[in-house]
DOKOL-810690 format. One record per residue (C-alpha): residue number from 1; residue in three letters; x, z negated, y. Coordinates in steps of 0.1 Angstrom, whole numbers. Layout:
<rs>
R    n  res     xx     zz     yy
R  NUM  Ala      X      Z      Y
...
</rs>
This chain:
<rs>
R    n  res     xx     zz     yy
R    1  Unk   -287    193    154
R    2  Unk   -262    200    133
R    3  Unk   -243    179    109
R    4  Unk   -206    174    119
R    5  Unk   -179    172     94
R    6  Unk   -145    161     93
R    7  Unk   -122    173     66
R    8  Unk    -92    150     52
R    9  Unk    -65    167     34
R   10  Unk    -62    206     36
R   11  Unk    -55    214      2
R   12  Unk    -74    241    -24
R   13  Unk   -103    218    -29
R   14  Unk   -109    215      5
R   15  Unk    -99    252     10
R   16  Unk   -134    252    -12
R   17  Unk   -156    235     -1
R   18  Unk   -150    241     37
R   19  Unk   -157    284     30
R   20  Unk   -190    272     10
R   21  Unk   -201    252     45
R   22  Unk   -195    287     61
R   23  Unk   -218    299     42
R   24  Unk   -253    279     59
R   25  Unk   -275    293     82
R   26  Unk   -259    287    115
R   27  Unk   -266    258    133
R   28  Unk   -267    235    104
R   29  Unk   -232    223     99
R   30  Unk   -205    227    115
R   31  Unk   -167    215    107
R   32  Unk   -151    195    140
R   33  Unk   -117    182    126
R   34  Unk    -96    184     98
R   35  Unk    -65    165     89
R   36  Unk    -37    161     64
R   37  Unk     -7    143     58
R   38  Unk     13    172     75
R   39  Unk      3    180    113
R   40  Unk     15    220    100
R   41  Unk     -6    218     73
R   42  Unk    -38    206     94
R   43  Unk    -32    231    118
R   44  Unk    -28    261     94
R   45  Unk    -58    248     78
R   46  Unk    -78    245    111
R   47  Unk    -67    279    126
R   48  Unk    -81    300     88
R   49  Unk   -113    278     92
R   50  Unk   -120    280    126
R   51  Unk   -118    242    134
R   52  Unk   -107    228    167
R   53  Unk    -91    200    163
R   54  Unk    -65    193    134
R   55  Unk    -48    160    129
R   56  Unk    -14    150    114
R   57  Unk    -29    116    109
R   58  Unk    -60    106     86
R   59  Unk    -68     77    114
R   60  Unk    -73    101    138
R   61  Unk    -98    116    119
R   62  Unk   -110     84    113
R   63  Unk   -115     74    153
R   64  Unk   -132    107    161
R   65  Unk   -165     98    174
R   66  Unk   -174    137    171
R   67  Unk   -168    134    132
R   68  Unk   -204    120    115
R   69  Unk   -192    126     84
R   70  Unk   -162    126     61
R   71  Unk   -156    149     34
R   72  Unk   -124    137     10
R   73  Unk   -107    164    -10
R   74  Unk    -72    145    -18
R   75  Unk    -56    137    -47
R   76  Unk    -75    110    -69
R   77  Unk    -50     80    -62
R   78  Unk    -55     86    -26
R   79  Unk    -94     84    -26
R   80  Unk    -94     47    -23
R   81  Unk    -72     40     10
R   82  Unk    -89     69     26
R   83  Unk   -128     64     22
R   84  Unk   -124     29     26
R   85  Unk   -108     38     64
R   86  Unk   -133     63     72
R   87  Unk   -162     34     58
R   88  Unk   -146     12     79
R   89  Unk   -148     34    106
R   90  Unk   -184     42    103
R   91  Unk   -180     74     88
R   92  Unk   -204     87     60
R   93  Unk   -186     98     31
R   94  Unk   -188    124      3
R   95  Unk   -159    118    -19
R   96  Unk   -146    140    -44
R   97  Unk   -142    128    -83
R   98  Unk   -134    105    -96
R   99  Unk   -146     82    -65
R  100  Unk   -114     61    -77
R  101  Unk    -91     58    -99
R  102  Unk   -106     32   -119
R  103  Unk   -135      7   -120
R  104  Unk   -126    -18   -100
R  105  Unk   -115      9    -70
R  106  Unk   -151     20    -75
R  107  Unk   -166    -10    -72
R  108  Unk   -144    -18    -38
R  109  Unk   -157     13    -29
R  110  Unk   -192     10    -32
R  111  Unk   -196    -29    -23
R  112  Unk   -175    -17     13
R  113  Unk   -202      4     17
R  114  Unk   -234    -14      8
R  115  Unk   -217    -38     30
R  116  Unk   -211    -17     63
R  117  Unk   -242      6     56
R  118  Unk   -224     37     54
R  119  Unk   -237     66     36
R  120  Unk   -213     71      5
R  121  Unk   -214    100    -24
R  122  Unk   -189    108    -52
R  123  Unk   -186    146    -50
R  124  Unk   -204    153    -86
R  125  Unk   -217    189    -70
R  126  Unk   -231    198   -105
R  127  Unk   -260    175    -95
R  128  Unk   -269    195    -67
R  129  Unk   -272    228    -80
R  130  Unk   -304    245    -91
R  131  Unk   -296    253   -125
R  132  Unk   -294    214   -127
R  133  Unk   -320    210   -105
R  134  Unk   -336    231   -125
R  135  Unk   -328    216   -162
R  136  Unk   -336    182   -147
R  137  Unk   -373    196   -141
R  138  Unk   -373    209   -181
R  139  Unk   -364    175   -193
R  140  Unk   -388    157   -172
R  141  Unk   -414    179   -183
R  142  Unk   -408    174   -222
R  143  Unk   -402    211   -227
R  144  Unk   -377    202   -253
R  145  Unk   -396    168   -266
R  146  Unk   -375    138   -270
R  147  Unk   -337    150   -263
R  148  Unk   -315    133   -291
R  149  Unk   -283    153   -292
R  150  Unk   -262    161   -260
R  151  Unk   -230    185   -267
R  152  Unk   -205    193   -241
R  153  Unk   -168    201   -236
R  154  Unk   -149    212   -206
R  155  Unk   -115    225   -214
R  156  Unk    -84    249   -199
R  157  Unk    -49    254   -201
R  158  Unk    -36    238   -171
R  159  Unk      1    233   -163
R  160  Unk     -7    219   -125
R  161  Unk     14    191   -126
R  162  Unk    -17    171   -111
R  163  Unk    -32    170   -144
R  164  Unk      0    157   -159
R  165  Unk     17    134   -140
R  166  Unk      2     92   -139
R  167  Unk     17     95   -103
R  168  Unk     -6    121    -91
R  169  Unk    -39    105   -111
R  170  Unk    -36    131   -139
R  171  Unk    -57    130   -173
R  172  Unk    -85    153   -186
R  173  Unk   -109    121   -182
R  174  Unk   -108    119   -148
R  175  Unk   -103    156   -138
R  176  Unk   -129    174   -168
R  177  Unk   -148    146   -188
R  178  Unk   -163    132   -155
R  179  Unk   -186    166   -154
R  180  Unk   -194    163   -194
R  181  Unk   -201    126   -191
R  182  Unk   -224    134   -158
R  183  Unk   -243    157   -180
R  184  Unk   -252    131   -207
R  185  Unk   -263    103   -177
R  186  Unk   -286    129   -164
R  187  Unk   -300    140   -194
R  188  Unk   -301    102   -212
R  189  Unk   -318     89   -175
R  190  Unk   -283     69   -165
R  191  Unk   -285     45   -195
R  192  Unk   -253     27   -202
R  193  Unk   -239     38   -236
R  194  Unk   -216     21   -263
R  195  Unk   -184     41   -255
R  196  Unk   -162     55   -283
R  197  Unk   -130     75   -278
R  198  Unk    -96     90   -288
R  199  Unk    -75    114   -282
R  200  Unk    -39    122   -269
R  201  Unk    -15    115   -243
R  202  Unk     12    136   -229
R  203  Unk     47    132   -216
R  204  Unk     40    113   -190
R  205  Unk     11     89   -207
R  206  Unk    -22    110   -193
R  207  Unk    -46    118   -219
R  208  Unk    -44    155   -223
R  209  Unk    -72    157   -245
R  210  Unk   -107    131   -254
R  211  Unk   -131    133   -279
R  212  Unk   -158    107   -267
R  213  Unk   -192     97   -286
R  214  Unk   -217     84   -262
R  215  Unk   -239     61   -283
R  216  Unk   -278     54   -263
R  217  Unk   -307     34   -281
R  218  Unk   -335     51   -297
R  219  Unk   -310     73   -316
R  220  Unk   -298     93   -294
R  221  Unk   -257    107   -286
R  222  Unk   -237    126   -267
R  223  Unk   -206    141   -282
R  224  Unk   -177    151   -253
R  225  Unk   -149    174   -253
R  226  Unk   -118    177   -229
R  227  Unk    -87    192   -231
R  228  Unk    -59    204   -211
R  229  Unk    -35    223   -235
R  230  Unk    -64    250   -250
R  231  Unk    -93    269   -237
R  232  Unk   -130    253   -246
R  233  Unk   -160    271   -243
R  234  Unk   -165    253   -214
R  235  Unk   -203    251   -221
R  236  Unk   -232    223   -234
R  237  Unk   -263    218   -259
R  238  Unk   -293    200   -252
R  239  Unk   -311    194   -285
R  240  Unk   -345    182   -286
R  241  Unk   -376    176   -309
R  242  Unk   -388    206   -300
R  243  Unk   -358    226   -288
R  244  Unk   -334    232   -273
R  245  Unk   -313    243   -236
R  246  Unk   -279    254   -235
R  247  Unk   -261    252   -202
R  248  Unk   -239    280   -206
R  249  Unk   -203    282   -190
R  250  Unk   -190    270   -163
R  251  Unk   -212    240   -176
R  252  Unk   -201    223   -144
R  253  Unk   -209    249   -120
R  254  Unk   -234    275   -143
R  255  Unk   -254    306   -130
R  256  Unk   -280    305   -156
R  257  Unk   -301    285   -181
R  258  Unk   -313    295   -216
R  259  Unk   -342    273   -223
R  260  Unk   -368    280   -249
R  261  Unk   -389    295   -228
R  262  Unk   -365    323   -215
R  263  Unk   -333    324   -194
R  264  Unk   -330    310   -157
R  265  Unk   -311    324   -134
R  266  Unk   -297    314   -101
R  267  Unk   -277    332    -71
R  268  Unk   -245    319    -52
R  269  Unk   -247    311    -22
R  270  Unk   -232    340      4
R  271  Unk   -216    357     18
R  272  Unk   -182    340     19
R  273  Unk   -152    344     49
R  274  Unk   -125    337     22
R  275  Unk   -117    339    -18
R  276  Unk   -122    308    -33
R  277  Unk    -96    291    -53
R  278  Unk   -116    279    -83
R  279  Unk   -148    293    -99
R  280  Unk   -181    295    -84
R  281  Unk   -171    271    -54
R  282  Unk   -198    288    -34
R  283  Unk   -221    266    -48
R  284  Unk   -203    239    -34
R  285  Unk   -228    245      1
R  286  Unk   -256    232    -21
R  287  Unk   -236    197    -17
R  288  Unk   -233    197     22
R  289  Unk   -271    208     22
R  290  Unk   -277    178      3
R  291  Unk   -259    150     21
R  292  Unk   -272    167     51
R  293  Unk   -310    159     42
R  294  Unk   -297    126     30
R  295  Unk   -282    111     61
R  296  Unk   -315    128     81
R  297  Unk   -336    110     61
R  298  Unk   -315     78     70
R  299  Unk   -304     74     31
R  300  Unk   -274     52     22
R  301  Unk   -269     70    -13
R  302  Unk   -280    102    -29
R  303  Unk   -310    102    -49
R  304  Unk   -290    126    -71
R  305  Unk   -259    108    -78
R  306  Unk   -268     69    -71
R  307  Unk   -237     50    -67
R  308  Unk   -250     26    -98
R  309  Unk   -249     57   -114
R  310  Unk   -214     63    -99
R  311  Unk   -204     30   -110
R  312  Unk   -214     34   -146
R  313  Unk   -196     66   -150
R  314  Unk   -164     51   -139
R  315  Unk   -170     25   -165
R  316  Unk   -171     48   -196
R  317  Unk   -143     69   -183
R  318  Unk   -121     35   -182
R  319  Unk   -139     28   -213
R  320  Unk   -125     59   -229
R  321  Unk    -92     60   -214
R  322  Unk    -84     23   -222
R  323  Unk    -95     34   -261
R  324  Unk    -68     68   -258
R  325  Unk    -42     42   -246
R  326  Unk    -42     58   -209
R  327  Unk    -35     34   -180
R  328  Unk    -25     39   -145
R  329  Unk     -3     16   -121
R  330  Unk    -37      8    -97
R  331  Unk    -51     -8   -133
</rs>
């Protein structure tokens, strides 16, 4: 039977990830409602998707008893008053990043959940991928020996006032770092790290660039770039005892692996009904599949992005923030 999804808010994200769905086999998922804050919107939405119902009104959404699971592609202040009514309601959730705004929206988050035993996932699609997949395998294997170094940076010119403005949950931490800081908790096993940052705010207070040293034990450190006023190369090191992977750009979304035993490659998913709005969003359908198998096997969490895990990474990026001098009206 096949997985039925409700969309909430019709913007380019959701744009996204909704074309990646259309890429399963069919019968697998399929997309029932969609709704935004604007019944036009909705509708435009639903008639270039192919969805039947669209909804002016996120509680709508909400009290569809077709919908079986949520997928949340607003802006990041609105990700807390929105999964916690679909939770409420029953609804699984995948959430995009940052799950909320700060740590103790996160927490609220993930304590509604645990308590109403409702599937919940912060949209970290990175994890899914098999180039991750695939990189978690090397490291568990010891291909590289004891991993001591991790070097990452995620950083474009953006002018889109969502990156900008406090009001709109702006800040390169939140937007960028979350997929840099990901990549050291996978590759460190999840440890919580002593958290050093700095970096600089813009006009409106967000940080529009972090440099962040993630300190583990047993002398090991990541080293974190993001930036929102110059182009990074967008790519990270792995450095071992005995050598080492580089996850090339888009470190977030990547095609390929260079390991020391040659260079992995992996195919997006396809073909696509639209153009995507942001790079490589195909493999966005290696999400869905995922939280598909997860609520079939009756799972509460992903196995691939735990919300402990979730939790810890909003620590560090409040961590880092706070240290930059970055807070938000919700703090």
């Amino acid at each position: 039977m096949a997985t039925k999804w409700g969309i909430a808010s019709c913007g380019l994200i959701s744009h996204d990830f909704t074309t990646a769905i259309g890429t399963h086999e069919p019968g697998k998922h399929t997309i029932v409602a969609c709704a935004a804050r604007k019944l036009e919107a909705a509708q435009e939405f639903a008639k270039k998707h192919g969805i039947e119902k669209a909804y002016g009104d996120y509680a709508m959404l909400a009290q569809d008893p077709q919908v079986e699971v949520v997928y949340v592609g607003a802006i990041n202040p609105a990700h807390l008053s929105l999964a916690k009514m679909f939770i409420e309601a029953g609804k699984a959730v995948l959430c995009e990043k940052p799950l909320g705004m700060n740590l103790k929206e996160t927490k609220e988050l993930v304590a509604l959940a645990r308590a109403k035993g409702v599937f919940l996932m912060e949209a970290v699609w990175s994890r899914c991928l098999p180039a991750y997949r695939a990189l978690a395998k090397e490291l568990e294997e010891g291909k590289i020996g004891e991993v001591k170094q991790v070097i990452a940076c995620f950083g474009e010119v953006i002018g889109a006032p969502r990156m900008h403005s406090k009001e709109l949950g702006g800040g390169t931490i939140l937007d960028l770092g979350i997929y840099t800081i990901q990549l050291a908790q996978l590759v460190f096993g999840g440890e919580e790290p002593l958290v050093v940052g700095a970096g600089h705010q813009g006009e409106d207070g967000c940080d529009e660039s972090t440099s962040v040293t993630l300190v583990y034990t047993k002398g090991r450190t990541a080293t974190l770039v993001t930036h929102s006023r110059v182009k990074l190369p967008n790519n990270a090191t792995i450095i071992g005892t005995q050598g080492t992977i580089t996850v090339p750009k888009p470190l977030w979304t990547p095609l390929s692996l260079e390991t020391p035993s040659g260079k992995l490659e992996f195919k997006l998913p396809g073909p696509s009904s639209h153009q995507y709005n942001f790079a490589n969003s195909a493999n966005m359908a290696h999400e869905s599949d995922h939280v598909r198998e997860c609520l079939l096997a009756g799972l509460k969490e992903s196995p691939l992005v735990s919300l402990e895990e979730t939790v810890t990474m909003a620590r560090i990026m409040e961590t880092v923030r706070r240290q930059v001098g970055v807070t938000y009206p919700q703090d």
